[in-house]
PyMOL CGO cylinders between C-alpha atoms (Angstrom):
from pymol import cmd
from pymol.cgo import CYLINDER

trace = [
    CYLINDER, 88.74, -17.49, 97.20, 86.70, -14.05, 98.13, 0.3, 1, 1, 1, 1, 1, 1,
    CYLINDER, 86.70, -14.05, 98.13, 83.58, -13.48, 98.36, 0.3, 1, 1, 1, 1, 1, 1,
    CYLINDER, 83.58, -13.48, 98.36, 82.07, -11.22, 96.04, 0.3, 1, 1, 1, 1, 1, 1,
    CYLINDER, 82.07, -11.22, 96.04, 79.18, -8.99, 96.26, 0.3, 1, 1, 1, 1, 1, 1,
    CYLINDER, 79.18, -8.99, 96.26, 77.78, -6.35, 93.98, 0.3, 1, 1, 1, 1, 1, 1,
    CYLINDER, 77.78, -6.35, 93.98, 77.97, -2.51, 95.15, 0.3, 1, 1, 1, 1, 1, 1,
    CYLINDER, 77.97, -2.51, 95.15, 74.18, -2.59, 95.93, 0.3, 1, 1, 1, 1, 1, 1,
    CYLINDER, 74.18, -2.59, 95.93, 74.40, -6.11, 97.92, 0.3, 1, 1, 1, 1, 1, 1,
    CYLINDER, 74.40, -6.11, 97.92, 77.25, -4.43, 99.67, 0.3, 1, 1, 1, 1, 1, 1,
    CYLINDER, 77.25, -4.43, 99.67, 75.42, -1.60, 100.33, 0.3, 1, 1, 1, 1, 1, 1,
    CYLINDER, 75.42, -1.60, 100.33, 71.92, -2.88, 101.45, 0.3, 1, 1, 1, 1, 1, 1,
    CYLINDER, 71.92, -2.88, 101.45, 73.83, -5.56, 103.25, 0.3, 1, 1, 1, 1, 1, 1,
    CYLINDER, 73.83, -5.56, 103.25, 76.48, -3.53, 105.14, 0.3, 1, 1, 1, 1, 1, 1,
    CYLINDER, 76.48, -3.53, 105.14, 77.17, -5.26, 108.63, 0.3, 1, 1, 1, 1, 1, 1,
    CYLINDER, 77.17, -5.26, 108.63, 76.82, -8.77, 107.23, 0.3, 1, 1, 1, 1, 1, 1,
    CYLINDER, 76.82, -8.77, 107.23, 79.24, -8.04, 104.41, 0.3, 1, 1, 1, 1, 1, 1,
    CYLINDER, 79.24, -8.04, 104.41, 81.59, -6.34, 107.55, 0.3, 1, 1, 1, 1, 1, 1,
    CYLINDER, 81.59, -6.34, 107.55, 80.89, -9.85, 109.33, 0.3, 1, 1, 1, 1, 1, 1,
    CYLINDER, 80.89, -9.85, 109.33, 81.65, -11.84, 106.36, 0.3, 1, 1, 1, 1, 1, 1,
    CYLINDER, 81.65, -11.84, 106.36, 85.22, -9.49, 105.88, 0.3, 1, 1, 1, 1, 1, 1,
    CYLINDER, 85.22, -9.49, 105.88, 86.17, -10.86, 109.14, 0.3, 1, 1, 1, 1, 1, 1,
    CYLINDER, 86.17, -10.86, 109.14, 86.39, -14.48, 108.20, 0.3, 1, 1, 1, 1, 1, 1,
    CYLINDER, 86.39, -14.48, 108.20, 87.85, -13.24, 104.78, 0.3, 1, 1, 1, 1, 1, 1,
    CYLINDER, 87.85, -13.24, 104.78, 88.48, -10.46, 102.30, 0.3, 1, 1, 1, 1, 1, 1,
    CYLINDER, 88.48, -10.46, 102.30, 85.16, -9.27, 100.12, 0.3, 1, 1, 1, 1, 1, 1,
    CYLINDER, 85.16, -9.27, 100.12, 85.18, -8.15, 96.58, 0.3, 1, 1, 1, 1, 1, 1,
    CYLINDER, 85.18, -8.15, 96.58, 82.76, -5.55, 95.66, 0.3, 1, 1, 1, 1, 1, 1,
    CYLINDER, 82.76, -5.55, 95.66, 81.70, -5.73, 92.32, 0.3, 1, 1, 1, 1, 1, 1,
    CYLINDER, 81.70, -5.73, 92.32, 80.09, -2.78, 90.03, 0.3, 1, 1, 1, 1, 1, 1,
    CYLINDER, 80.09, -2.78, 90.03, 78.61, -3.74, 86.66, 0.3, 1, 1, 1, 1, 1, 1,
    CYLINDER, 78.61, -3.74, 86.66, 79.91, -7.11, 87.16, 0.3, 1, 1, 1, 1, 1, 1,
    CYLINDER, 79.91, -7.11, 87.16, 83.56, -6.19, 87.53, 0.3, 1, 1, 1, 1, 1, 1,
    CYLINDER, 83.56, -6.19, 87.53, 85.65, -5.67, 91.13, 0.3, 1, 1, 1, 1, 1, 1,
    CYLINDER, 85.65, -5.67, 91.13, 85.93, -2.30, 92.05, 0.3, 1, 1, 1, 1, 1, 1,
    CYLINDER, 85.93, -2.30, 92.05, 87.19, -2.73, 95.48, 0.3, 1, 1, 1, 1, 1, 1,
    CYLINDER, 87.19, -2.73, 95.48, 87.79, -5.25, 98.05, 0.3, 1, 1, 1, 1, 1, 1,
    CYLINDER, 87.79, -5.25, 98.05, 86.55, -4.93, 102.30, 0.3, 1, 1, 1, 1, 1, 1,
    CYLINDER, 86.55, -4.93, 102.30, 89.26, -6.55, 104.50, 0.3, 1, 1, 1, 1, 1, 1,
    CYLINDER, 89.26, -6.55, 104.50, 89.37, -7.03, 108.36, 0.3, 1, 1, 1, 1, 1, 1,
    CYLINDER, 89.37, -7.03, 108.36, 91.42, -4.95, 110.09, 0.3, 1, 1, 1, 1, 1, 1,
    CYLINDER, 91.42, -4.95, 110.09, 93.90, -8.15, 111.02, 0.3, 1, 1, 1, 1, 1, 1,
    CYLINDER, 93.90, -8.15, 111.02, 94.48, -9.23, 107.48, 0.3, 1, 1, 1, 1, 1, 1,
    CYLINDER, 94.48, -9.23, 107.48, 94.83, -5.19, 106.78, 0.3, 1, 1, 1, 1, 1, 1,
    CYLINDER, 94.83, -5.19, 106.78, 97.85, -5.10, 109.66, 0.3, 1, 1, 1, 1, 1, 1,
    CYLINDER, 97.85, -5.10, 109.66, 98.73, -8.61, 108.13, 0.3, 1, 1, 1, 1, 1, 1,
    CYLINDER, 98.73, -8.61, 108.13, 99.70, -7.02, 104.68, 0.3, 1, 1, 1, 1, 1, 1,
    CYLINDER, 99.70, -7.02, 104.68, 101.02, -3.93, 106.07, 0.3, 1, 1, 1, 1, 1, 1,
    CYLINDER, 101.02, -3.93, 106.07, 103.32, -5.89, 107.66, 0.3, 1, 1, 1, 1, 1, 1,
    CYLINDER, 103.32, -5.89, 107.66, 104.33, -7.82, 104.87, 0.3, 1, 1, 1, 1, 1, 1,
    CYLINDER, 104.33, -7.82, 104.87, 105.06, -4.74, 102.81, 0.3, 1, 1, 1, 1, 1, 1,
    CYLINDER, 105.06, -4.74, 102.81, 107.28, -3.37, 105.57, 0.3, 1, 1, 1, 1, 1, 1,
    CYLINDER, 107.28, -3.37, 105.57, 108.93, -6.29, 105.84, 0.3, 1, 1, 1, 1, 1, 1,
    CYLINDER, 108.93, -6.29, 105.84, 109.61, -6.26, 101.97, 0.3, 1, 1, 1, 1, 1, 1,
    CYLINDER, 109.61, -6.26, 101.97, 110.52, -2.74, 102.07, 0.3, 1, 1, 1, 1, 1, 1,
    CYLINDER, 110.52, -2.74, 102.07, 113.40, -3.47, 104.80, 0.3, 1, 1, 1, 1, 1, 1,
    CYLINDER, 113.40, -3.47, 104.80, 114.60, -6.31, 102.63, 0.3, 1, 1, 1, 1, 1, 1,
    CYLINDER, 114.60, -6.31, 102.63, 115.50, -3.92, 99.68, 0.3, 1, 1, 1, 1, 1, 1,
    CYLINDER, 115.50, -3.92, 99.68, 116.54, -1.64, 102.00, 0.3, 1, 1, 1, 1, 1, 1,
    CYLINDER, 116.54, -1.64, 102.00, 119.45, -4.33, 102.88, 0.3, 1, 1, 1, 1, 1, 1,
    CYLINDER, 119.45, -4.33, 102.88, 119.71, -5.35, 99.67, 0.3, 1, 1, 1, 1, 1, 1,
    CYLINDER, 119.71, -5.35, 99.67, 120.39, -2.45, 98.40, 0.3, 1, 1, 1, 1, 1, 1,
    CYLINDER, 120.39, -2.45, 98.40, 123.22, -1.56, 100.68, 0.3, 1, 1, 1, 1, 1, 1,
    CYLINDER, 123.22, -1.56, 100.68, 124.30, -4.88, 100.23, 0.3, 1, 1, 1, 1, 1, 1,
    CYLINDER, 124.30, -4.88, 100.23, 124.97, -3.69, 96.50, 0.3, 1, 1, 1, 1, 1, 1,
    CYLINDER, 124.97, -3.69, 96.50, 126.57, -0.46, 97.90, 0.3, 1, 1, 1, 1, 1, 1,
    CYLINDER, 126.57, -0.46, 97.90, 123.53, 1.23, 96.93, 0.3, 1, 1, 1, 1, 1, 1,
    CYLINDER, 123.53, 1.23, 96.93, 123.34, 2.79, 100.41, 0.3, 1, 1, 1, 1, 1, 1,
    CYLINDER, 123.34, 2.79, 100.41, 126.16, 3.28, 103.00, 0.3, 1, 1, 1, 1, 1, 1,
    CYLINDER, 126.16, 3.28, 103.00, 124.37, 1.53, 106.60, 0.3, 1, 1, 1, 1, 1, 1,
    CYLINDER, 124.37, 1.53, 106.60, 123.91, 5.09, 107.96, 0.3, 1, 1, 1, 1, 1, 1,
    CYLINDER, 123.91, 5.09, 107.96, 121.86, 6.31, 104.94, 0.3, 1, 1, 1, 1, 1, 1,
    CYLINDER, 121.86, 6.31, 104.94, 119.78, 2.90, 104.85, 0.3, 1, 1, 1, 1, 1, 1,
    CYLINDER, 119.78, 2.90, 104.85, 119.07, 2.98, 108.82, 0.3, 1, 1, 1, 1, 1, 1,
    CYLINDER, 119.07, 2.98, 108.82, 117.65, 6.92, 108.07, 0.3, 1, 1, 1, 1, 1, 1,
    CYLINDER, 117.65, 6.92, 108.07, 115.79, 5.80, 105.42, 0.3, 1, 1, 1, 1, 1, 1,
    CYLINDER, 115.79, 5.80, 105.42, 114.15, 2.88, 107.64, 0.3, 1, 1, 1, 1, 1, 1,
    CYLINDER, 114.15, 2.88, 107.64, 113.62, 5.37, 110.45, 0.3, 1, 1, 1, 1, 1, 1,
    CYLINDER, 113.62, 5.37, 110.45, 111.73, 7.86, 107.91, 0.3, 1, 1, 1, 1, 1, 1,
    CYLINDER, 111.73, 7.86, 107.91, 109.70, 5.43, 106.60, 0.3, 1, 1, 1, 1, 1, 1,
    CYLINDER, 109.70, 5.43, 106.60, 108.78, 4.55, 110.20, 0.3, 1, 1, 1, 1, 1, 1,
    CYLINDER, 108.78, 4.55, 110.20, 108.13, 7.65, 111.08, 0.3, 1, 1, 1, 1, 1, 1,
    CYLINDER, 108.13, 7.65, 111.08, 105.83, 8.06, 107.76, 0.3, 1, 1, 1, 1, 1, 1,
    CYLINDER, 105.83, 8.06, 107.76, 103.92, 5.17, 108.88, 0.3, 1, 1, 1, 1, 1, 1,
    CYLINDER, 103.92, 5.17, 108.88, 103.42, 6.82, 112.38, 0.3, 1, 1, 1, 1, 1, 1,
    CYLINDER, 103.42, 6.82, 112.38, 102.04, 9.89, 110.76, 0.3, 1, 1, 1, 1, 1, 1,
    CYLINDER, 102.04, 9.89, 110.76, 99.47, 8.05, 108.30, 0.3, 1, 1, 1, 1, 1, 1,
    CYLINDER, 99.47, 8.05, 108.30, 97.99, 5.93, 111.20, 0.3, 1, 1, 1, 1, 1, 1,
]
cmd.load_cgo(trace, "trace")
C-alpha cells in the first residue's frame, strides 16, 4: 500500500516525504484525490526496466507473427535504445 500525503503535507514536509519514497512509492493527494505519486529512483529504474523488457517481448512477438522480418525488429530495438539514451 502507498503512502499518501496531501499536496501541502508534501510540500511543507519535502525531505521526509523524499525519505519516506525511499522505503516506498508516495501518493500526493489534491482535494482529496491522487494527483501524482514520488518514487525512489530504484523502483523508478525498476519499472523502466520492466517496460523495456515488455517492449522487447512484443517486439519478438511480433516477428514471431511475421509482423517484422528479424532485421527490422533488431532496428527497432536499437532505436528504442538509442531513444532511451537520449531522454536520460
Amino acid at each position: 500500500m502507498y503512502a499518501r500525503l496531501s499536496a501541502r503535507d508534501a510540500k511543507n514536509r519535502f525531505g521526509q516525504m523524499l525519505d519516506l519514497a525511499q522505503r516506498e512509492p508516495v501518493t500526493i493527494e489534491k482535494k482529496g484525490r491522487p494527483v501524482a505519486v514520488v518514487l525512489s529512483l530504484r523502483d523508478y529504474n525498476h519499472y523502466e526496466a520492466l517496460e523495456d523488457e515488455l517492449w522487447a517481448l512484443k517486439a519478438m512477438q511480433a516477428e514471431k507473427e511475421d509482423w517484422l522480418t528479424e532485421e527490422e525488429s533488431a532496428d527497432f530495438l536499437a532505436k528504442l535504445g538509442e531513444q532511451e539514451t537520449q531522454d536520460e
